[in-house]
C-alpha positions in Angstrom: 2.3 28.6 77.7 2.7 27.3 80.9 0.5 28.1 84.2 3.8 29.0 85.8 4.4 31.2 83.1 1.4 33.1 82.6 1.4 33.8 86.8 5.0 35.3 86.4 4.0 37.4 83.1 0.7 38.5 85.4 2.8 39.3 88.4 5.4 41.3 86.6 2.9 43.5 85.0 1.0 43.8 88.2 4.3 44.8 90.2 5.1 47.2 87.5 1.8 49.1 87.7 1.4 48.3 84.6 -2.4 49.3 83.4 -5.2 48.2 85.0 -3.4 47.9 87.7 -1.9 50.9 89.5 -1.2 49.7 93.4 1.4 51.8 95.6 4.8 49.8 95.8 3.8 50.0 99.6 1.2 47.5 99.1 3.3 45.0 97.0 5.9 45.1 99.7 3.1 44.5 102.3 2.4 41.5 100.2 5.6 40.3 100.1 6.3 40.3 103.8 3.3 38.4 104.6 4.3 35.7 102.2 7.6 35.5 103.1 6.6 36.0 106.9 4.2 32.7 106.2 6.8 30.7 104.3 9.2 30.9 107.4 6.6 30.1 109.9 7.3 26.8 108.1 2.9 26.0 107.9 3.4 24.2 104.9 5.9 21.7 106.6 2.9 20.6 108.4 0.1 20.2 106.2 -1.0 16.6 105.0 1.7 14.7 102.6 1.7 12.0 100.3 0.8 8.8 102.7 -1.7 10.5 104.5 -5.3 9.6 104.6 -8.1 12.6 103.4 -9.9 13.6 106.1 -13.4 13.1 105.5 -15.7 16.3 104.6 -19.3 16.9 103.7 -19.6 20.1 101.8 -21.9 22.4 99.4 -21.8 22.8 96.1 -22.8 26.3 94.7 -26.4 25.2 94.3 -26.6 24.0 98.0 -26.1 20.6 97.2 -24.4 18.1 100.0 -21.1 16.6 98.9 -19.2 13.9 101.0 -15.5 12.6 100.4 -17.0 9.6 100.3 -19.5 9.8 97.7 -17.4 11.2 95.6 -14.4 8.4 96.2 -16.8 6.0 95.5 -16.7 7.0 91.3 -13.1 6.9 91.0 -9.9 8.7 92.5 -10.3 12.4 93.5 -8.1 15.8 92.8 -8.5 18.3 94.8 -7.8 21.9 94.7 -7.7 24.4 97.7 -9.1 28.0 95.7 -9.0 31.1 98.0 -11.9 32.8 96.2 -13.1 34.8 93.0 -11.1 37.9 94.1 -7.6 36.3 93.9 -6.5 36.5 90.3 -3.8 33.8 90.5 -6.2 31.2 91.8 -8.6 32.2 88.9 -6.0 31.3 86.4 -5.3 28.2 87.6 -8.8 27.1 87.6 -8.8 27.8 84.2 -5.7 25.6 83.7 -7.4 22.8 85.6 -10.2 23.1 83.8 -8.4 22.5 80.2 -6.6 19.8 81.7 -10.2 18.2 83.3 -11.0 15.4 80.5 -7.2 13.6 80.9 -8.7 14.0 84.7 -11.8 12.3 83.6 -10.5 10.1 81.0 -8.9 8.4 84.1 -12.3 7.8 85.9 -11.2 10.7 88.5 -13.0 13.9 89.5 -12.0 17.4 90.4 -13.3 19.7 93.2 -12.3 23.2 94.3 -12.5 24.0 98.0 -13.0 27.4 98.7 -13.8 29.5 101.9 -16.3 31.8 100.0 -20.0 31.4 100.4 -21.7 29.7 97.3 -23.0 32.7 95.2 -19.2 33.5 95.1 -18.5 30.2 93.9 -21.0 30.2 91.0 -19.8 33.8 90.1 -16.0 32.3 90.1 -17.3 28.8 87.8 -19.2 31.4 85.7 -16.4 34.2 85.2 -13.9 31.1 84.7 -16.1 29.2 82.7 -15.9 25.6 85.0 -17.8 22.3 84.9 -16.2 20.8 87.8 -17.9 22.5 91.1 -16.3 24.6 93.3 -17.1 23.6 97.0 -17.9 25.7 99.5 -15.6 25.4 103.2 -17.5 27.0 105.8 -14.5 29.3 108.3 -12.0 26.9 106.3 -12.4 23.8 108.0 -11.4 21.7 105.7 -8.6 23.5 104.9 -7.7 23.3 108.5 -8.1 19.3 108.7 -5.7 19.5 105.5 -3.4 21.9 107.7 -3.4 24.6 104.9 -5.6 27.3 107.4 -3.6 30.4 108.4 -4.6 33.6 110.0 -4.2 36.6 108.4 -1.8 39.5 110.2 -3.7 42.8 111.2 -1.3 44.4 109.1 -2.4 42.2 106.4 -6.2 42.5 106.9 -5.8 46.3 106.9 -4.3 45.9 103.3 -7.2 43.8 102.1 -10.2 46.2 103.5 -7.9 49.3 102.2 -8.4 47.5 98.6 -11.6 46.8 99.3 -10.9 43.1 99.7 -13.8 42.3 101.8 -13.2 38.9 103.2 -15.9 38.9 105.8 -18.2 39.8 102.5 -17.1 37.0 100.3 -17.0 33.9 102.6 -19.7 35.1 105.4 -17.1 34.6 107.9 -15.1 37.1 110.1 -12.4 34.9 110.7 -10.0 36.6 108.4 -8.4 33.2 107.5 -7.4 31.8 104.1 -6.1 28.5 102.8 -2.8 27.9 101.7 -2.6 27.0 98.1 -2.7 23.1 97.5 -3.3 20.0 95.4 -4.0 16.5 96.3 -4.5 13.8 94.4 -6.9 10.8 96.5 -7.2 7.0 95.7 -10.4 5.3 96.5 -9.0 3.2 99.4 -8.4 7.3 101.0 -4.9 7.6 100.5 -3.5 11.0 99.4 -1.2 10.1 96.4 -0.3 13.4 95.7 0.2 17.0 97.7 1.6 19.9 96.5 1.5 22.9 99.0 2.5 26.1 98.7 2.6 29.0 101.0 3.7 31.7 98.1 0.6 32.6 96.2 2.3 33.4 93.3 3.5 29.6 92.9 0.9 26.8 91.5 2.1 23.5 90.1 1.2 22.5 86.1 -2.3 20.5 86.4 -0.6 17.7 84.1 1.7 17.0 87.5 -1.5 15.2 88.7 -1.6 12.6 86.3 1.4 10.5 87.3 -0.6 10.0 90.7 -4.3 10.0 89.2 -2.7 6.9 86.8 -1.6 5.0 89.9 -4.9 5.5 91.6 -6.9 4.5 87.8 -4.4 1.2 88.1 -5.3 0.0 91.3 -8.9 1.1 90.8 -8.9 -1.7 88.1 -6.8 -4.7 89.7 
């Protein structure tokens, strides 16, 4: 089954209130709106592409460990995923799907980070809950995600939805901002080159982990000529 697939099956038992979940039709149409309101602001049109160089970032790791672009560059070609935080349940699943897919990463000399606006006790509660060995790094007011051109601001409409279902932002990252990241991949070669992007402003949409691997082979190739 598919990551796709298992997002779709989630999202249609979600939207039909299905148990556990039991939301007002209201707040799936609030949803809807802001992600269709975010896909025609046409952000993801202007976020990094294939051909761009990463910008550089020094970040924590859950245990409050420093960890630079460039350290980790210097093993081997990079994937990166932009994670919104432990509450989102569509993220979560594709951290789990990254993480099966992780030793083809490896098996390629590359790595694998998550960035992630939440504060790092989140992040060791999402590697625990989702059972991860690659770290999850910690993106202070999305920063990162801002140099990537993935940061957007949340609508006050929006933010109202979140604190009405207790979706305390403020709470999980330690930041009032009110700002997430869009949902992205990249794939990075040692010389800093982004090989890959895949960005998506709908939520509900995540690329297969195996699409990386076309890119992670080039960047394994020229690693050894």
């Amino acid at each position: 089954m598919t990551l796709q697939s298992k997002i779709d099956a989630f999202k249609a038992d979600f939207q039909a209130g299905k148990p556990p979940y039991s939301v007002p039709y209201s707040v799936i149409e609030t949803m809807q709106r802001a992600t269709a309101e975010l896909i025609a602001s046409g952000a993801a049109q202007k976020a990094l592409k294939a051909g761009d160089r990463l910008p550089e970032f020094m970040l924590s790791d859950p245990d409050g460990k420093t960890v630079s672009s460039a350290d980790l560059l210097a093993h081997g070609p990079l994937a990166i995923s932009f994670y919104r935080g432990v509450w989102c349940p569509y993220c979560n699943m594709e951290l789990q799907a990254l993480q099966k897919t992780l030793p083809q990463f490896e098996a390629l000399g590359a790595q694998l980070v998550a960035i992630s606006p939440q504060n790092p006790v989140n992040s060791r509660k999402s590697m625990r809950q989702n059972n991860l060995t690659f770290p999850i790094l910690s993106d202070p007011h999305n920063d990162v995600a801002a140099a990537f051109g993935l940061r957007f601001h949340m609508q006050d409409y929006l933010i109202e939805l979140y604190k009405s279902l207790k979706n305390d932002l403020p709470a999980f990252n330690g930041d009032d901002s009110w700002t997430l990241p869009m949902p992205a991949r990249y794939v990075v070669g040692q010389d800093g080159v982004l090989l890959y992007a895949e960005v998506n402003p709908d939520y509900t949409r995540r690329p297969e982990p195996e699409d990386m691997l076309p890119a992670l082979r080039l960047a394994a190739s020229r690693a050894a000529a």
